[in-house]
N, C-alpha and C positions, 0 to 999 in steps of 0.2 A: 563639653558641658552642654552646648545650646544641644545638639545630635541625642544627649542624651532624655534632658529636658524635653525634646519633640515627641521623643519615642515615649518617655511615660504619660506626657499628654493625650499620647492617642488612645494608650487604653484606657484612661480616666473619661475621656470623651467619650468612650463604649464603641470601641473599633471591633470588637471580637465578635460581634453576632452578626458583620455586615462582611467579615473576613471568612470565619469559617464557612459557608455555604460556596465561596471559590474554590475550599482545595478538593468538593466534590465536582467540579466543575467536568465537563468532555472537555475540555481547552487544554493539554499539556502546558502552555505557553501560561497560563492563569494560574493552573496551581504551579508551577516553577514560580512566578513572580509571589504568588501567597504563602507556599514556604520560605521562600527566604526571607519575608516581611516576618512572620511570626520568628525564624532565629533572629533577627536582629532585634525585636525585643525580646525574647530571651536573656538576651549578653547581660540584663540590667537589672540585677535584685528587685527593686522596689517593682519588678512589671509579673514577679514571677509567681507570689500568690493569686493573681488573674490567672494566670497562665495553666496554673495545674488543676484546673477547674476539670469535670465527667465529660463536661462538649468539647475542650479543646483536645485535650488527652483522645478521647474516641476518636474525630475526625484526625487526626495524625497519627492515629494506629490505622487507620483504616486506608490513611493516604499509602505508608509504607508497605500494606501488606497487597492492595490495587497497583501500587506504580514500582513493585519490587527491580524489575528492569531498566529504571530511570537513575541513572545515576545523578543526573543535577536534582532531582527530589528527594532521594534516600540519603544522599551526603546532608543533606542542607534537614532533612526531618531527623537525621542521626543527631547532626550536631546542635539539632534544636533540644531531644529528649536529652544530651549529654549535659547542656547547660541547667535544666531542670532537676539534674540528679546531684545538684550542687543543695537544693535548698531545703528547706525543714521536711517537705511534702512528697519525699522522695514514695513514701509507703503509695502512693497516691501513684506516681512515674511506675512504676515496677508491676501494680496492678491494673495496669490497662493496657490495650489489645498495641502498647508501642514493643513491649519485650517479644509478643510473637514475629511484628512487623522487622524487627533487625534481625532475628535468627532466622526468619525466610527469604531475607534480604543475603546475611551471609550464606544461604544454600546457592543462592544465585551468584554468588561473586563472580563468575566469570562474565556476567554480564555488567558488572561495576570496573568503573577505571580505579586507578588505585587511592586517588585523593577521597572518592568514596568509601571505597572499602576502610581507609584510614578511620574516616570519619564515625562508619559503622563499628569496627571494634575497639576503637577507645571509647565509645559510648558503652558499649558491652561491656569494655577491662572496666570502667567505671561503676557500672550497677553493679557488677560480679564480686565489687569490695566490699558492698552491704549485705546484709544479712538476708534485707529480703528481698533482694536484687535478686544476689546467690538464689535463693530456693525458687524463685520465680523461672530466673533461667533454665535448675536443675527439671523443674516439673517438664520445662518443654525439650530438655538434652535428649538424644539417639545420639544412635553409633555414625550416621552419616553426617550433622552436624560437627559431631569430635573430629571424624574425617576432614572436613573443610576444614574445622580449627587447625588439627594438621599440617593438611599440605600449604597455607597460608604459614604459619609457623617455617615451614621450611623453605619456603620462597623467601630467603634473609635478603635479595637484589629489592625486596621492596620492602626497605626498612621499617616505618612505621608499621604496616599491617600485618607484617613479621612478627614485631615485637610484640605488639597490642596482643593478635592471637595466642601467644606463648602464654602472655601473663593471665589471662581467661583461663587457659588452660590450667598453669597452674592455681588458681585457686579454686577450679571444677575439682584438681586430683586429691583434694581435702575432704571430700565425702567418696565413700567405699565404693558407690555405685557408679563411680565416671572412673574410677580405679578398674573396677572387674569390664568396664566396657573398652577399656584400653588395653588388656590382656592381649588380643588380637592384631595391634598392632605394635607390638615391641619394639620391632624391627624397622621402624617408621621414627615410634619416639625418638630410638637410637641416633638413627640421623639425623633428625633436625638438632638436638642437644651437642650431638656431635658440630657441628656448624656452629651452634650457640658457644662453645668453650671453646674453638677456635677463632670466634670473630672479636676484630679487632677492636670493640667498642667494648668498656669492661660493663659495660648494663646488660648485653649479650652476654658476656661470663657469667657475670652473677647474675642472673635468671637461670642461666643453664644449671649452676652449680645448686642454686635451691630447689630449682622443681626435683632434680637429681634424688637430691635428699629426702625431700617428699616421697618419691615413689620407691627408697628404698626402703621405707618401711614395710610396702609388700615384698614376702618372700620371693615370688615369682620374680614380679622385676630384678630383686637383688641380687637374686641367679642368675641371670640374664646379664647385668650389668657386671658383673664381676668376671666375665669370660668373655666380654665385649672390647672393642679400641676404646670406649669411654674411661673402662678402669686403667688400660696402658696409659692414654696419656691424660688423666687424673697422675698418675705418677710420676709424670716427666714434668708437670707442674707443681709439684710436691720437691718433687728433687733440684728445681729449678730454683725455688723459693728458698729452699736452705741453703743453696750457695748465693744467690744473694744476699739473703740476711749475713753472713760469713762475711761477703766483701764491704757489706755495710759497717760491720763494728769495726773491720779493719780500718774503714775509714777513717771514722769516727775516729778512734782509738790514735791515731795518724792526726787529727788534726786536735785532740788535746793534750799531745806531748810536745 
């Protein structure tokens, strides 16, 4: 409580116009120490209608899109716009220069270690559940972006950023046009969903199993998927489940006689 109480003090003191002129600073070491100040008040409701003000929002788009290769900046300014896509003013988060700053951020990911990248596409899977999240991301989506979201998807050895990419993706394959830009990679989605419905965690199953679903409403995919190992073992999970449910009742059935 006092941590918290500190923190909404600072910005009631009017901490923001003597902060944000740091995260333009040349000092790496200054804007690292001044974004993580700005997520730490973040984390606190009462600091956040400050927070999504045109100056803070701009200078933290402009931080992310300037220091794309910094991973202690991009994790810690990811996790900052994530915490802001919690509050009323999201409309506010979605139109300003932070949605371009993580999708040139995820173009770089090989320059991000993975607790960044984490940080970047659960702020993404986050704005990608609203509306105007969604269309905001959709205006800036290419075919090289869907690519990263991809092969991140199929990197399942780094769990989080795995999943995170997946679930963007699926709710990008709900409008036509991220649909007709994934035509070309088929053979790509196959795999990673392939991995998704055999991994051991069932939130990987059922991601896999919905986006699935989603794409079989285009003809194409559904051709594709129905002459693919996804529809075999679709089936051996189908055939699996009915003889469990069998040894189930026999249980059951066993244990009220």
């Amino acid at each position: 409580m006092l941590i918290e109480s500190v923190q909404t003090s600072l910005i009631s003191m009017g901490i923001l116009p003597h902060l944000l002129p740091l995260l333009d600073s040349n000092n790496a070491e200054i804007q690292q120490n001044s974004i993580v100040l700005l997520r730490m008040l973040s984390q606190h409701p009462a600091n956040q209608d400050a927070l999504v003000c045109h100056e803070v929002l701009q200078s933290v788009g402009k931080l992310l899109i300037t220091r794309k290769t910094d991973p202690v900046i991009i994790g810690h300014a990811a996790c900052f716009v994530k915490n802001l896509s919690y509050s009323k003013s999201i409309k506010r988060v979605v139109e300003s220069p932070c949605v371009e700053g993580l999708l040139q951020a995820l173009r770089g990911a090989e320059y991000l270690d993975e607790g960044a990248l984490h940080c970047v596409t659960s702020c993404l899977g986050e704005l990608v559940k609203h509306e105007e999240g969604s269309a905001s991301i959709l205006e800036l989506m290419d075919e090289l972006l869907l690519s990263c979201l991809m092969r991140l998807a199929d990197q399942v050895e780094q769990t989080e950023p795995s999943f995170q990419a997946a679930v963007i993706i699926k709710h990008l394959i709900q409008h036509g046009e991220v649909v007709h830009l994934l035509k070309s990679h088929i053979s790509k989605i196959q795999q990673y969903l392939m991995k998704y419905l055999t991994h051991q965690e069932t939130r990987f199953q059922r991601l896999g199993i919905s986006t699935l679903c989603l794409l079989q409403k285009d003809t194409e995919f559904s051709s594709a998927f129905i002459q693919s190992q996804l529809k075999k073992h679709l089936d051996q999970i189908c055939q699996q489940t009915e003889e469990m449910q069998e040894l189930l009742k026999m249980a059951v059935g066993n244990m009220d006689t």
